[in-house]
C-alpha positions in Angstrom: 0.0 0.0 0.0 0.9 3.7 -1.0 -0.1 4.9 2.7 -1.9 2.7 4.8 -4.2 2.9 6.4 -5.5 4.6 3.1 -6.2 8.1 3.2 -9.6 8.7 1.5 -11.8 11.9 1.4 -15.8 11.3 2.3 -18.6 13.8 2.7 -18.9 14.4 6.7 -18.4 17.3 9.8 -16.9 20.3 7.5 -17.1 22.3 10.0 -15.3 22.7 13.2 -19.0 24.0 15.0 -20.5 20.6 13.9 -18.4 18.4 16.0 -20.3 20.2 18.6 -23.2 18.1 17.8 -24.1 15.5 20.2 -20.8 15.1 22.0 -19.4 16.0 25.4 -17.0 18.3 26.7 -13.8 17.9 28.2 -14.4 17.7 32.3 -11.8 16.9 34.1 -10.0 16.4 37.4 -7.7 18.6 39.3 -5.2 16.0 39.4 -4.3 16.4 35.8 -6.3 12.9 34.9 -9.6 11.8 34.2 -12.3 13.9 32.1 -13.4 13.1 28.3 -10.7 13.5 25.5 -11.9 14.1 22.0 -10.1 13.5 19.0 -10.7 14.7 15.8 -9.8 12.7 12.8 -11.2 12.1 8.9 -13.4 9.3 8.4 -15.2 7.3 6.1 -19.5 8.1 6.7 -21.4 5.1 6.5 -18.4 2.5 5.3 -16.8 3.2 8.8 -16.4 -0.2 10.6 -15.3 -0.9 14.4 -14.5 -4.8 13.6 -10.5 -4.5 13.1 -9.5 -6.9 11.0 -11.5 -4.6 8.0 -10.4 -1.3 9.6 -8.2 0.9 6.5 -8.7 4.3 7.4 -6.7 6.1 10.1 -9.4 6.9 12.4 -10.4 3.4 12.0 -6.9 2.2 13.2 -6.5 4.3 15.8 -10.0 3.1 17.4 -8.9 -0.4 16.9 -5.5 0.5 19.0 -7.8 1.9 22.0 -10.3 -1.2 21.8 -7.8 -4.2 21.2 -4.1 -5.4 21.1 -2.2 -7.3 18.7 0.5 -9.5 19.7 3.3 -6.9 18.7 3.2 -3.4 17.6 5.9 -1.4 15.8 8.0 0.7 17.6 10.2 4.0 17.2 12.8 2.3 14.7 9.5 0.1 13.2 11.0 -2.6 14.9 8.3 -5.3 16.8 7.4 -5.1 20.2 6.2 -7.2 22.5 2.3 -6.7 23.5 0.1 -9.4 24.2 3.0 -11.7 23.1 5.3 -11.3 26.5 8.4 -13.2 24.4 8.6 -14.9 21.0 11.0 -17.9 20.4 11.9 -19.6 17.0 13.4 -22.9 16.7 16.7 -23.3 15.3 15.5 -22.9 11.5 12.4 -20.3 11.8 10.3 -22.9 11.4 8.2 -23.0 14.1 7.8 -20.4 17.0 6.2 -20.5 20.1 4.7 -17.4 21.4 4.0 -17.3 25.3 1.1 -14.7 26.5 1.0 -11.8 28.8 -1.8 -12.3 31.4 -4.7 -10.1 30.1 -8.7 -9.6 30.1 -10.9 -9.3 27.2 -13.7 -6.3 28.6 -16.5 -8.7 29.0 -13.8 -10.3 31.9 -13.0 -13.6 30.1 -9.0 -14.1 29.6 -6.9 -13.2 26.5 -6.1 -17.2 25.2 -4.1 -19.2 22.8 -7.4 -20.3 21.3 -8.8 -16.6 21.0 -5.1 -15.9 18.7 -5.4 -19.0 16.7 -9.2 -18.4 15.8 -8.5 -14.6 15.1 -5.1 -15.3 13.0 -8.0 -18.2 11.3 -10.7 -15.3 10.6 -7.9 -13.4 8.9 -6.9 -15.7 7.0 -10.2 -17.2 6.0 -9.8 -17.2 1.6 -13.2 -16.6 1.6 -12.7 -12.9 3.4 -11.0 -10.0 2.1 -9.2 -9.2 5.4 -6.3 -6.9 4.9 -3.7 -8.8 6.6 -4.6 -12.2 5.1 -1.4 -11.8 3.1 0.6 -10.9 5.9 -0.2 -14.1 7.6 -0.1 -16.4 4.6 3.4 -18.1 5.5 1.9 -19.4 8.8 0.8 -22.4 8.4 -2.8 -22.5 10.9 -4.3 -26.0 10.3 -1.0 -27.4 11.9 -0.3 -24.6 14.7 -1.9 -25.2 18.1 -2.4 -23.9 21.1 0.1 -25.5 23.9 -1.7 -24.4 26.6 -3.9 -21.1 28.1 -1.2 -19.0 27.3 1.2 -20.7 24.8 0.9 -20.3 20.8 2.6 -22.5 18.3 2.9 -21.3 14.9 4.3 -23.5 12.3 5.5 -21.9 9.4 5.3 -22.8 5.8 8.8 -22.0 5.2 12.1 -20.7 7.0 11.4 -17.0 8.5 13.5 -15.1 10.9 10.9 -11.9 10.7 8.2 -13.1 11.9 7.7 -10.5 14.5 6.8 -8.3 11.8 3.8 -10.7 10.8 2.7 -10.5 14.6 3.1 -6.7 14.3 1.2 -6.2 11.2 -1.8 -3.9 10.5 -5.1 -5.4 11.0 -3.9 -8.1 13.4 -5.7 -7.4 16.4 -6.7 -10.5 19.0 -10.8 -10.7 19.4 -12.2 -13.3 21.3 -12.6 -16.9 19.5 -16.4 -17.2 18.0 -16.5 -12.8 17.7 -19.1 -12.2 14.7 -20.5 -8.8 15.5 -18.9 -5.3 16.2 -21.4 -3.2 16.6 -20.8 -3.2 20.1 -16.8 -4.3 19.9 -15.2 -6.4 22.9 -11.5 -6.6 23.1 -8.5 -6.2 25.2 -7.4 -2.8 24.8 -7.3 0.2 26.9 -10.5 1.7 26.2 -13.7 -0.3 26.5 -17.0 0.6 23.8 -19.6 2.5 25.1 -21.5 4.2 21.7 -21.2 5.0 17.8 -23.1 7.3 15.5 -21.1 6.1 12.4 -20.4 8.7 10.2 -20.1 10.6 13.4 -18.3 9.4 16.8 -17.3 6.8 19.0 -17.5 6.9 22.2 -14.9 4.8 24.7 -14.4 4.7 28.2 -11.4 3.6 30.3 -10.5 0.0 31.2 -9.6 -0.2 34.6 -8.3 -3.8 34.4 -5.8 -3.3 31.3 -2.8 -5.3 31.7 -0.1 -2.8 31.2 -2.5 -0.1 34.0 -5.5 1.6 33.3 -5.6 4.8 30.9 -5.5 8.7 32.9 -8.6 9.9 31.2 -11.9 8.4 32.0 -13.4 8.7 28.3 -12.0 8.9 25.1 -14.0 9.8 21.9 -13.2 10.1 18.2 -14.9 12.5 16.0 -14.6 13.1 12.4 -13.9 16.1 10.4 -13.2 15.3 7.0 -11.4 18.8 6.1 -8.3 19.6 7.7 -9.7 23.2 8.6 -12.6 21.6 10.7 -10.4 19.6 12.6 -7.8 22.9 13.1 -11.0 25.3 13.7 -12.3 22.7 16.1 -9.2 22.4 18.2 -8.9 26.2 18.3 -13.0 26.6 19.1 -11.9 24.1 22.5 -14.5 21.5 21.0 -11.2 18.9 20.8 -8.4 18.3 22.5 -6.5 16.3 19.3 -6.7 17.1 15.8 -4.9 14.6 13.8 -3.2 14.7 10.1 -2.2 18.7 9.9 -0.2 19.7 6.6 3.4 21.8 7.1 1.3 25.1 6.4 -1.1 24.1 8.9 1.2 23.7 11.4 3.8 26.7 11.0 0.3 29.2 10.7 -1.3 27.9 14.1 2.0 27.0 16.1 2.1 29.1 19.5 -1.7 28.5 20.0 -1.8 25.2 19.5 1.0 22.0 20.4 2.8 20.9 17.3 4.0 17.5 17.6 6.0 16.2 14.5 7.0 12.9 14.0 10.1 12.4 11.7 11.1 10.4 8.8 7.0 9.0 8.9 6.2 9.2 5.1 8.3 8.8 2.5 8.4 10.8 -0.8 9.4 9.2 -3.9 9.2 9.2 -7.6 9.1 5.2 -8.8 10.6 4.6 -12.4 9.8 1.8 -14.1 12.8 -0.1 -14.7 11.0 -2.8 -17.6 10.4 -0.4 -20.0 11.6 2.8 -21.7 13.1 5.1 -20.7 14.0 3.8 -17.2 15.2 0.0 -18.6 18.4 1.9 -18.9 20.6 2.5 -15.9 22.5 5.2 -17.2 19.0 7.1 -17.5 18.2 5.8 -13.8 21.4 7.1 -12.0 21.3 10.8 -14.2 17.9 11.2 -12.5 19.5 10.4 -9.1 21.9 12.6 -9.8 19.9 15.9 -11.3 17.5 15.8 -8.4 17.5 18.8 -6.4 16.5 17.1 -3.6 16.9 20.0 -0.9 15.1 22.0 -3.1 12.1 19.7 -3.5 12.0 19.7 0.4 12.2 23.4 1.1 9.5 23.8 -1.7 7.1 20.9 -1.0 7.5 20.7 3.2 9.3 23.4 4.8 10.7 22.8 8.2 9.2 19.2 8.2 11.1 16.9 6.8 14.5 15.9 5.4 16.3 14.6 2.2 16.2 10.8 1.0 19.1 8.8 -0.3 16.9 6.7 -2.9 16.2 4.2 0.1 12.8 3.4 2.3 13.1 3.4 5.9 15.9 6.0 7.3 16.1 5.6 10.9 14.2 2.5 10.8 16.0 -1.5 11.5 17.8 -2.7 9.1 18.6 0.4 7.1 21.4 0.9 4.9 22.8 4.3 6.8 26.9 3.8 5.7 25.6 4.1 2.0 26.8 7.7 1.2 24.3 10.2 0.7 24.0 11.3 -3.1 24.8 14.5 -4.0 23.4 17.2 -6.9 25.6 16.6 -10.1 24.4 17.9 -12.7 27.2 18.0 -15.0 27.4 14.0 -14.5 23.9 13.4 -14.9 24.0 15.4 -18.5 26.8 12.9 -19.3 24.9 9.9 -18.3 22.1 11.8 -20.3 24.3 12.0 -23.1 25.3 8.3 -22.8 22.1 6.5 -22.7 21.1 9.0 -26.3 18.6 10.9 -24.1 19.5 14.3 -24.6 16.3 16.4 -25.1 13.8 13.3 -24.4 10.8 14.0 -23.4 9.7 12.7 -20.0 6.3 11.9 -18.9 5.6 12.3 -15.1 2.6 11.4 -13.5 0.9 12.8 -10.6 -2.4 13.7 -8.8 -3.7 15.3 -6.1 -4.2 11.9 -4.0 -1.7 13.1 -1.9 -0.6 16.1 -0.5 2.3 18.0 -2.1 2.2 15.7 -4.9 1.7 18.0 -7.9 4.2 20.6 -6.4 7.1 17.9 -6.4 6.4 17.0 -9.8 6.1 20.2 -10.8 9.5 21.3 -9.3 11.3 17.9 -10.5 10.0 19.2 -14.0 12.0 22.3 -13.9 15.2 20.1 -12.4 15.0 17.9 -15.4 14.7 20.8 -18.1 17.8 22.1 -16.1 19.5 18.9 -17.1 18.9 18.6 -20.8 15.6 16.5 -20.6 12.1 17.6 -21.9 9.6 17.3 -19.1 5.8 17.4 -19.0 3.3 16.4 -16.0 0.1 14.5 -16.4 -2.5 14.5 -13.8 -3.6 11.4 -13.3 -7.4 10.5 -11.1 -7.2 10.9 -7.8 -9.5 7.9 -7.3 -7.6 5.3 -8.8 -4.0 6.8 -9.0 -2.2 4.2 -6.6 -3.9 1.4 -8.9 -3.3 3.2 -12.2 0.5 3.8 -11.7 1.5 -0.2 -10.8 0.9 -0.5 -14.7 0.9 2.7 -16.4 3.2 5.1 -17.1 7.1 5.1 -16.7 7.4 7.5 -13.9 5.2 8.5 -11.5 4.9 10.5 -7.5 5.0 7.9 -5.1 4.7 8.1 -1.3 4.5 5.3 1.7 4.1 5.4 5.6 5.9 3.6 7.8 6.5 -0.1 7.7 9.6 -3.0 8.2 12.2 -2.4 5.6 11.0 -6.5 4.6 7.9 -5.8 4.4 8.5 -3.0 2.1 10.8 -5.4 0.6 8.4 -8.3 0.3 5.1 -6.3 -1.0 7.1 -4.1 -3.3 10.4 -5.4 -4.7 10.6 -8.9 -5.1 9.5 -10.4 -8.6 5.9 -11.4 -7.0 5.5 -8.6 -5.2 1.6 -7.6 -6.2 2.3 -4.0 -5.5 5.6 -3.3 -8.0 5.3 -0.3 -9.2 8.9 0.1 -10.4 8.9 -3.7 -11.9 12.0 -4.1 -10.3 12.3 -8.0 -10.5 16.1 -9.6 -10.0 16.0 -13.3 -9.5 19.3 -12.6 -7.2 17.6 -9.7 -5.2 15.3 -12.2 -4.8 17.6 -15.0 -3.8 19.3 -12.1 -1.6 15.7 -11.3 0.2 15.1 -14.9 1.6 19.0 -14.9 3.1 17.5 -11.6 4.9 14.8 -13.6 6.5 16.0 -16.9 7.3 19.5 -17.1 7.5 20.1 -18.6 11.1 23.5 -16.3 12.0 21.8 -12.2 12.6 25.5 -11.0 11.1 24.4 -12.7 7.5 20.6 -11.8 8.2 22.1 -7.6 8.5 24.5 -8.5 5.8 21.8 -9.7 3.2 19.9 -6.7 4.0 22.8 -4.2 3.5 23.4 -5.9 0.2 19.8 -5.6 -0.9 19.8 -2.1 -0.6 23.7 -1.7 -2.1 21.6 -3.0 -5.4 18.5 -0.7 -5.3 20.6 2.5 -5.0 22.9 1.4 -7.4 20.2 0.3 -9.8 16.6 0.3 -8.2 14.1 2.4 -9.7 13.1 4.2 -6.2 13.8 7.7 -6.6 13.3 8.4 -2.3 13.7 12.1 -2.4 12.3 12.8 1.1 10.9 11.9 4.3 8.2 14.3 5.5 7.3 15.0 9.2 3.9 13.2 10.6 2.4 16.4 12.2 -0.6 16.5 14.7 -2.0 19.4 17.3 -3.4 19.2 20.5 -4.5 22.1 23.3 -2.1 23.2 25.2 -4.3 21.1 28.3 -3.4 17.4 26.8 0.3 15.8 27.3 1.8 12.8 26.8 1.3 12.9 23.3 4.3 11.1 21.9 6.2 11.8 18.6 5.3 9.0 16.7 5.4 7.7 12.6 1.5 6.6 11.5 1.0 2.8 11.8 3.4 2.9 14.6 2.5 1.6 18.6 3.0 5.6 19.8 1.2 7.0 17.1 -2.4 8.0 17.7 -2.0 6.7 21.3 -4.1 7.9 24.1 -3.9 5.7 26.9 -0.9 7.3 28.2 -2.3 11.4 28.0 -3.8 13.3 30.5 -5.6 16.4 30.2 -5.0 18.8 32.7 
């Protein structure tokens, strides 16, 4: 996925008055706990769901984070963590891991189980569903895993896999209890218990004073939406929320002082993908000349000011595994126009694609125009639909804007890069990358496991067709009453986290 969960626009609040509407207001105790926090996010109307294994937009996943827990969650580095997994342990292979349980309580009082994971990780997986993370958890083989005992999961594994805390870890995972059909009034594990929803509207939570890792500050949490990013500003500002989530660079530097700012770095990454199977981008020299002309401070300053910082044509800075003693590439235009002049380029014309499906698209492209005219190269921008960009450009074009949110550098790996990855959009496809990739995840020494994965990434900025231009700052504001809101990328354990805030 280009961003997941997906951002989509839907008709709903536009304005920050309406959140107003049915909802409560933010008592709260002197001893800076307790009292209602309302968050304000974009959401989906009527195709808003509460059962997590379908959840896609961001409001939805951030709900699913206060109601359940997963076995891991990503952390800082998008590395796994522990959750309701207290400790994983492979066997010497990564063939078969057992995963022992934390002691914890579903809300109706009955205790998290083996059983409750096997029959969730079953629903997901069910080929008759279209669950999100079925893929994820394809390589576990479920008729032939089995619970141990209460509090003891054994997964065996269709093949050799050393990441398999990323699979635990994976978006739409959550745990629900074994037989769970209906969530129209959602029981899990997670912080917050269910109390209402108006979909289309709000959810309203409440604290859960028996969760296993202590019981939240506030006493009620509630999530409205406000599709347009002005509602969700204005309503912040109007003291009708305490959280407004998803604020652009703009946004942030006009409003900072009267509102809390809290930027996560390195959270989405900016990109233009070339499509290395066909021309003009099946030759290298063309490739590396465009990795070389690329302005890429300049696309920064232009497209987010102050929030956010240069690529080096890889996914993941900061984050495990990543390549970091690869030296940073530099402007060169001179060499570029010789590389130009090499692969017979000079004054090609270059088609890039682009939409408004993401913010700060258009402007990207439309600055990276002007840095390939500077180079010699013809340059002219089409706007493709905003409504079926991500699945138009994994087959048309030759170069298109590209963005992701945070994930493991294998997963990005697996779903993007390998020669059956479904979501290719550069068609990069090396039967040694490949080869290379499943050293990465099952090779039983960690030393050759990091070495496979600096040599993976040795070839794609070399030769890839991932032009990574930037990594933009995940930005959200909050009144100056709410703290212990953490710096966190989307998709990640910290982000969109409230059980550890208080309002003063």
């Amino acid at each position: 996925m280009h961003d997941h969960p997906t951002r989509r626009g839907f008709l709903g609040l536009t304005a920050g008055a309406a959140l107003l509407a049915g909802c409560g207001t933010a008592t709260t105790s002197s001893g800076g706990s307790g009292g209602r926090l309302r968050a304000a996010f974009a959401g989906g109307g009527a195709t808003e769901v509460l059962d997590p294994h379908l959840a896609n937009l961001f409001v939805e996943a951030a709900r699913a984070k206060a109601l359940y827990d997963k076995l891991a969650d990503l952390g800082q580095d998008v590395s796994p963590q522990p959750r309701l997994a207290e400790k994983w342990e492979p066997n010497a292979d990564f063939t078969v891991w057992r995963i022992t349980l934390r002691q914890a309580l579903f809300h109706d009082g009955r205790p998290v189980r083996a059983r409750d994971v096997l029959a969730s990780y079953a629903r997901i997986a069910d080929p008759g569903r279209t669950f999100r993370a079925r893929s994820s958890l394809a390589l576990i083989d479920l008729p032939n895993s089995r619970a141990v005992d209460d509090l003891t999961v054994e997964f065996r594994l269709r093949r050799p896999f050393a990441e398999l805390p990323n699979v635990l870890a994976a978006f739409g995972t959550s745990i629900v209890p074994e037989g769970a059909t209906d969530f129209s009034k959602p029981v899990g594990s997670g912080p917050f218990s269910f109390v209402s929803w108006q979909p289309g509207r709000s959810v309203l939570l409440k604290r859960n004073p028996d969760y296993w890792e202590g019981a939240p500050y506030i006493d009620e949490l509630e999530f409205l939406i406000a599709n347009e990013e002005s509602a969700r500003v204005n309503a912040l500002l109007g003291g009708q929320v305490e959280y407004a989530h998803d604020l652009t660079p703009a946004t942030a530097r006009q409003h900072e002082g009267r509102v809390t700012i809290v930027r996560a770095p390195n959270s989405a990454m900016q990109a233009f993908a070339m499509k290395v199977d066909r021309a003009p981008f099946d030759d290298k020299d063309l490739r590396e000349a465009l990795f070389l002309l690329t302005d890429r401070q300049q696309l920064v300053d232009t497209v987010m000011p102050g929030a956010g910082q240069i690529g080096n044509d890889l996914f993941g800075k900061g984050y495990l595994h990543y390549a970091s003693d690869i030296p940073q590439r530099t402007l060169d235009v001179d060499k570029a126009k010789a590389l130009i002049r090499k692969a017979g380029a000079e004054g090609r014309t270059i088609e890039l694609t682009t939409s408004t499906a993401a913010a700060g698209f258009v402007e990207a492209a439309t600055v990276f125009a002007e840095q390939l005219r500077a180079a010699g190269l013809k340059a002219e921008i089409r706007n493709g639909s905003k409504d079926t960009y991500w699945a138009d450009i994994l087959t048309q074009g030759s170069i298109a804007s590209f963005r992701s949110g945070a994930m493991p550098i294998e997963t990005h790996i697996a779903q993007r890069l390998l020669s059956t990855s479904t979501t290719n959009t550069t068609k990069w496809a090396r039967p040694e990358f490949d080869a290379l990739y499943e050293t990465a995840v099952s090779a039983r020494d960690a030393a050759d496991r990091e070495s496979a994965y600096l040599k993976l990434q040795q070839m794609l900025h070399a030769e890839g067709g991932l032009l990574v231009w930037g990594f933009a700052d995940w930005i959200v504001a909050t009144s100056p009453k709410l703290s212990g809101v953490r710096a966190a990328p989307a998709n990640t354990l910290d982000w969109a986290r409230f059980d550890k805030v208080k309002l003063a």
